[in-house]
N, CA, C and O atoms as a DFTB+ gen file, in Angstrom:
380 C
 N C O
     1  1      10.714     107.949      33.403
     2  2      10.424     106.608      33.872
     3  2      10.679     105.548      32.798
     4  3      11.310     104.544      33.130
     5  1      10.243     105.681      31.534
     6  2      10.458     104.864      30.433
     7  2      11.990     104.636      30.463
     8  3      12.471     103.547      30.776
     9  1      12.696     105.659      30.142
    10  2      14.110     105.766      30.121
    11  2      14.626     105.006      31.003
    12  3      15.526     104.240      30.658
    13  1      14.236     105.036      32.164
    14  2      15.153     104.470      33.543
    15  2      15.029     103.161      33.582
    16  3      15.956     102.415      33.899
    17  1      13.338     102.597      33.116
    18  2      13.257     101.273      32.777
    19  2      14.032     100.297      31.811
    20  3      14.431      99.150      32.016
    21  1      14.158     101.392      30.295
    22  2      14.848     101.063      29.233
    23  2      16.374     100.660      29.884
    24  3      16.763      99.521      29.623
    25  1      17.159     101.426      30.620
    26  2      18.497     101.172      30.872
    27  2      18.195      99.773      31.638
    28  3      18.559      98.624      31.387
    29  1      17.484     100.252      32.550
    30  2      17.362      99.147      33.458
    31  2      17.581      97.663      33.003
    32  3      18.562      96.954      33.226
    33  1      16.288      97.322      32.220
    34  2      16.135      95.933      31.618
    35  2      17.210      95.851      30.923
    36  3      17.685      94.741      31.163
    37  1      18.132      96.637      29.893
    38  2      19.449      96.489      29.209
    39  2      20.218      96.377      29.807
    40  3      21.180      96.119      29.083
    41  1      20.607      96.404      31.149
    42  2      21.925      95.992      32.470
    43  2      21.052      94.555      32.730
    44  3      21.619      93.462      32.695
    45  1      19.992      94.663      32.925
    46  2      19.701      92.913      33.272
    47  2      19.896      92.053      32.449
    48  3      20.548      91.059      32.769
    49  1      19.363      92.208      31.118
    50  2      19.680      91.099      30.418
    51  2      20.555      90.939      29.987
    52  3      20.748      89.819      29.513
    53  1      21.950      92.290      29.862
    54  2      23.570      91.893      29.816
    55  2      23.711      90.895      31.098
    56  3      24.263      89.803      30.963
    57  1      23.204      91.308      32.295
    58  2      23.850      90.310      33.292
    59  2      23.703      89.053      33.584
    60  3      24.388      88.390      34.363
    61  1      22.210      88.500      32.543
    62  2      21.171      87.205      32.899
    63  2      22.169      86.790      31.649
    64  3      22.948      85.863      31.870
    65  1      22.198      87.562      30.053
    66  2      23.204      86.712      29.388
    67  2      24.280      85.888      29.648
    68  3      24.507      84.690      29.481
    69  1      25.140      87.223      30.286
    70  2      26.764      86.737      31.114
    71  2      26.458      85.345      31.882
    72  3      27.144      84.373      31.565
    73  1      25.539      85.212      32.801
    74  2      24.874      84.234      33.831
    75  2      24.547      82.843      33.134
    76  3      24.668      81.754      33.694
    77  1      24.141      83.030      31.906
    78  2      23.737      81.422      31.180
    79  2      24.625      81.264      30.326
    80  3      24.935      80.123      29.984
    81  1      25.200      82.307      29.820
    82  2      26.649      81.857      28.844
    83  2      27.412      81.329      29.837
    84  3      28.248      80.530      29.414
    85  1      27.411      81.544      31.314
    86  2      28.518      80.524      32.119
    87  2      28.030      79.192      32.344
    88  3      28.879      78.346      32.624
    89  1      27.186      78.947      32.297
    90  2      26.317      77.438      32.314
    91  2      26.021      76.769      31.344
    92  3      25.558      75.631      31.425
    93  1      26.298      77.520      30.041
    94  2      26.045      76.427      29.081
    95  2      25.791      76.908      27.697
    96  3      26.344      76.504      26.674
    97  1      24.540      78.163      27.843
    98  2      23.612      79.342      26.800
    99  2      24.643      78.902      25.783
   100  3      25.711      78.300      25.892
   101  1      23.996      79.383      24.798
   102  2      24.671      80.318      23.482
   103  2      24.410      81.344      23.591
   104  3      23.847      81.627      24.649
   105  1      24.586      82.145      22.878
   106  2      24.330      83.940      22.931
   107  2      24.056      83.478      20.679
   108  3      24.791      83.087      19.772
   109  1      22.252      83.958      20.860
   110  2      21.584      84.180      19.752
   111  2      21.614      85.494      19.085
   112  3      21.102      85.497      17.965
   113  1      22.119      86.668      19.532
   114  2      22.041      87.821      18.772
   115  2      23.236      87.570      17.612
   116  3      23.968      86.868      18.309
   117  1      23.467      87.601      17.185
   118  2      25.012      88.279      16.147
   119  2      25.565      89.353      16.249
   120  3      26.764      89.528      16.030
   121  1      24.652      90.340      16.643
   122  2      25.497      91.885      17.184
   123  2      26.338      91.434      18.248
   124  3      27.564      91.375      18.349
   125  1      25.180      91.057      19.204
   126  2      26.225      91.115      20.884
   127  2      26.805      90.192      20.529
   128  3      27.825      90.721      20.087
   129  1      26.921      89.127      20.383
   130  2      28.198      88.106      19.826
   131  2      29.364      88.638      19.681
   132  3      30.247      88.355      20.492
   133  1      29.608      89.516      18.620
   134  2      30.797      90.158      18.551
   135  2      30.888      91.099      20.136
   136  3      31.793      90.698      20.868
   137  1      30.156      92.125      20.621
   138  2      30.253      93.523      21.234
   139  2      30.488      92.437      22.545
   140  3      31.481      92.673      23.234
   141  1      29.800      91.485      22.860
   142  2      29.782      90.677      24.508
   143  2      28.823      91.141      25.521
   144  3      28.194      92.198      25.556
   145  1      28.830      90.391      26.138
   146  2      27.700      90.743      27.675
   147  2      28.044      91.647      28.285
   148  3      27.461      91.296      29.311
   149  1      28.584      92.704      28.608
   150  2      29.426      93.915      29.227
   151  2      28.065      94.198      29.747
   152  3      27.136      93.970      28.972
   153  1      27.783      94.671      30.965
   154  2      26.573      94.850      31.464
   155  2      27.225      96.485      31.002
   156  3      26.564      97.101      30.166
   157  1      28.467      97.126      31.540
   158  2      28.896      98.597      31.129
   159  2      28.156      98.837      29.853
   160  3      27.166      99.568      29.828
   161  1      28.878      97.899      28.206
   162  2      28.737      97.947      27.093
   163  2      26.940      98.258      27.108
   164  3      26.296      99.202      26.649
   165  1      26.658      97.442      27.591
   166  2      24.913      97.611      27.192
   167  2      24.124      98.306      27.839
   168  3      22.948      98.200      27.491
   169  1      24.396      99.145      28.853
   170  2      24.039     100.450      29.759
   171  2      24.408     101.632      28.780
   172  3      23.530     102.357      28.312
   173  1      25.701     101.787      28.500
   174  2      26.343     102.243      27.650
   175  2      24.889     103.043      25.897
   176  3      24.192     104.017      25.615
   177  1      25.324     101.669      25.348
   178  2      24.230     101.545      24.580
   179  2      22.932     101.827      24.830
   180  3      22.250     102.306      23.924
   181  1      22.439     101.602      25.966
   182  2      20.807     101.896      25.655
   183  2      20.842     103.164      26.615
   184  3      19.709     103.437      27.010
   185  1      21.713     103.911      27.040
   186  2      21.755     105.461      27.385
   187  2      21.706     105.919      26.408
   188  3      20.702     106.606      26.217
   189  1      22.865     105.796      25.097
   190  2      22.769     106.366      24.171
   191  2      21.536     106.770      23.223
   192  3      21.080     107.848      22.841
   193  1      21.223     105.500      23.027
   194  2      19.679     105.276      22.361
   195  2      19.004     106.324      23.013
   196  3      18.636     107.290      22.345
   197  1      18.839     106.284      23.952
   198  2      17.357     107.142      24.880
   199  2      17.857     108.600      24.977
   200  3      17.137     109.492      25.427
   201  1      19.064     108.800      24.558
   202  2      18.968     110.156      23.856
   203  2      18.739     110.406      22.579
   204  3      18.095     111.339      22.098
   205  1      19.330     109.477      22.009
   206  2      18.717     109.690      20.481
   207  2      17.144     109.798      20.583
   208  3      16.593     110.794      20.112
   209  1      16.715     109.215      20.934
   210  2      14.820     108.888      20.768
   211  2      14.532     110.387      22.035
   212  3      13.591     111.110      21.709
   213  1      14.960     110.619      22.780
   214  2      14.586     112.256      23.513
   215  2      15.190     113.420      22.342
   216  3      14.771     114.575      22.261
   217  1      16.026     112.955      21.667
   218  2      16.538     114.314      21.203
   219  2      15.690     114.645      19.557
   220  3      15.449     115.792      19.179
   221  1      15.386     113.567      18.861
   222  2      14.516     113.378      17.588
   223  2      12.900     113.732      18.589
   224  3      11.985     114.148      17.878
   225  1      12.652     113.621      19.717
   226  2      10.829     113.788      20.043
   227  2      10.474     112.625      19.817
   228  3       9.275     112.515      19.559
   229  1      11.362     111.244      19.813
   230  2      10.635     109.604      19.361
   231  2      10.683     108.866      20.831
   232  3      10.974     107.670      20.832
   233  1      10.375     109.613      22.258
   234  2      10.792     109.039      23.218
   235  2       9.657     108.218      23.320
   236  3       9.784     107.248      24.066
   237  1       8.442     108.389      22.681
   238  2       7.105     107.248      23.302
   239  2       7.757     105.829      22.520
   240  3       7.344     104.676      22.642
   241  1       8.736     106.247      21.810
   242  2       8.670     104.781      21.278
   243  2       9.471     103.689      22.312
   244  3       9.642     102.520      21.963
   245  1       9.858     104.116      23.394
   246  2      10.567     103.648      24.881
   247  2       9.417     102.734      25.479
   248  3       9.730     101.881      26.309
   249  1       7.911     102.905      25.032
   250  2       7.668     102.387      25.619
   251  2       7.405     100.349      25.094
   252  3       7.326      99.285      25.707
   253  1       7.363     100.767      23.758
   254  2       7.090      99.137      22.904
   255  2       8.761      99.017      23.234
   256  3       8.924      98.298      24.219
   257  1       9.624      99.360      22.859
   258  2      10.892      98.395      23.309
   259  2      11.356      98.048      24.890
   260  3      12.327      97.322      25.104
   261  1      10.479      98.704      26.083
   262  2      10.320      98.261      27.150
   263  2       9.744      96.779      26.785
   264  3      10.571      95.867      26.824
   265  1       8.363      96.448      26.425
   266  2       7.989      95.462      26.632
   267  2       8.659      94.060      25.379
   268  3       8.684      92.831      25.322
   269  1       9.116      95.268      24.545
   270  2       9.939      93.527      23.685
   271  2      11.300      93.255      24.510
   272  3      11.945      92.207      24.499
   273  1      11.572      94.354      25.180
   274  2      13.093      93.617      26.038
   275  2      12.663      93.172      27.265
   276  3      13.567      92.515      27.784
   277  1      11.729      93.234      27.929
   278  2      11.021      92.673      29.505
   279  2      10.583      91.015      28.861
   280  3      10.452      90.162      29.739
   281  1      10.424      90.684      27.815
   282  2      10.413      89.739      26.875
   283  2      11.765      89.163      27.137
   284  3      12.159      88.451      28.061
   285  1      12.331      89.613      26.174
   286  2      14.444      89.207      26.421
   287  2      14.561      88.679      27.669
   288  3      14.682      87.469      27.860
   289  1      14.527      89.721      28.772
   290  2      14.438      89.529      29.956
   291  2      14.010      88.197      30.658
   292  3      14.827      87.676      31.417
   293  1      12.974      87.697      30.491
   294  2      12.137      86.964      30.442
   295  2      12.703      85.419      29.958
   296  3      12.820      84.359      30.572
   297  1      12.963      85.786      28.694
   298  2      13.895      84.310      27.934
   299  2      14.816      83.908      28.899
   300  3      14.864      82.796      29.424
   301  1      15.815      85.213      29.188
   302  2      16.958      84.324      29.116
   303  2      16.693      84.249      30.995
   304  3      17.150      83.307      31.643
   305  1      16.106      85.094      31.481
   306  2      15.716      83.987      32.932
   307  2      15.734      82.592      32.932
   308  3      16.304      81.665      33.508
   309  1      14.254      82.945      31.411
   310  2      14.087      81.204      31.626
   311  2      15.151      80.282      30.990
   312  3      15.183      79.167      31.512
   313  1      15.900      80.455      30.134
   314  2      17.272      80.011      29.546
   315  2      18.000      79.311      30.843
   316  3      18.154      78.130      31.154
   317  1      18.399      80.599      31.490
   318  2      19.101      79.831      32.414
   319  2      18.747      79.306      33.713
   320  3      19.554      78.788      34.486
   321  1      17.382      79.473      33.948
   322  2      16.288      78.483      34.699
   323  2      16.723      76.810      34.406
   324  3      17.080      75.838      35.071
   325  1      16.469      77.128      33.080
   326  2      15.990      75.523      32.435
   327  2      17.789      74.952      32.253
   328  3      17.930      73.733      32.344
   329  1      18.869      75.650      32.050
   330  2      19.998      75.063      32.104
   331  2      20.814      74.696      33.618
   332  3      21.754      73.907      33.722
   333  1      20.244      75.414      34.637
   334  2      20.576      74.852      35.492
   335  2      19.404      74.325      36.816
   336  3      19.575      74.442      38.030
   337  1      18.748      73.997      36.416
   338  2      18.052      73.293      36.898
   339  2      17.818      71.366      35.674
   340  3      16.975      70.481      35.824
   341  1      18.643      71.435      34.928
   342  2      18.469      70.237      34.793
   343  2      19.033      69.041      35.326
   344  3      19.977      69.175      36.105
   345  1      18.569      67.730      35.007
   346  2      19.403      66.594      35.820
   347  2      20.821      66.986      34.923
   348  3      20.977      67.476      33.804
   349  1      21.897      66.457      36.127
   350  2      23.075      66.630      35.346
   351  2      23.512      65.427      34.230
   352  3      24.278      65.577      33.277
   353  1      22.902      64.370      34.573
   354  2      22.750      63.841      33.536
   355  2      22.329      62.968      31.876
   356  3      22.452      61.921      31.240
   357  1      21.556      64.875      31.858
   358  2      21.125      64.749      30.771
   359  2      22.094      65.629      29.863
   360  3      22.708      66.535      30.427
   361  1      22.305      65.394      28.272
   362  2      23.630      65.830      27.723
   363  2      23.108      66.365      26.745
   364  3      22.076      65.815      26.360
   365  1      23.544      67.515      26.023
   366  2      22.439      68.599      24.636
   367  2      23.121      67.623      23.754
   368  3      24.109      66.894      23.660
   369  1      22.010      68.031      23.147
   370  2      22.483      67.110      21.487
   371  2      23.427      67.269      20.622
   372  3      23.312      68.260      19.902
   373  1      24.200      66.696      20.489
   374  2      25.378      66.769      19.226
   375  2      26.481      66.967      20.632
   376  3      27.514      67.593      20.395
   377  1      26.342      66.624      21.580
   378  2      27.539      67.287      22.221
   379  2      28.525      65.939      22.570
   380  3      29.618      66.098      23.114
């Protein structure tokens, strides 16, 4: 269950990224910056992980990075809540 969650939330917030980087976002990591929103790429990745952490016996630790990425999750909802729901004419700064 941890596991399935872990992938889970890592395909959403590749896809909520992709979703506000088209409206406006920046993308704050520096890893994914380079690697990109690939919802594949980041399924990919956090399969991998959750064998590493089943195959070392570190799988309880699935459950604190559930709730710091349901967090992530969370941001960039609201990220791109708050970017497209604004008046259109209001303009970010320096732009």
């Amino acid at each position: 269950m941890p596991a399935t969650l872990f992938i889970t939330l890592n395909v959403l917030d590749a896809f909520l990224t992709k979703s506000a980087l088209a409206v406006g976002a920046m993308e704050l990591n520096p890893i994914m910056t380079a690697i990109g929103s690939s919802m594949i790429v980041k399924g990919a990745m956090a399969m991998a992980l959750v064998f590493i952490l089943y195959y070392f016996g570190k799988e309880r630790t699935l459950w604190p990075l559930n709730l710091l990425l349901f967090g992530v999750v969370l941001w960039n909802l609201a990220v791109y809540w708050i970017i497209t729901s604004a008046p259109p004419h209001y303009a970010m700064i320096g732009a």
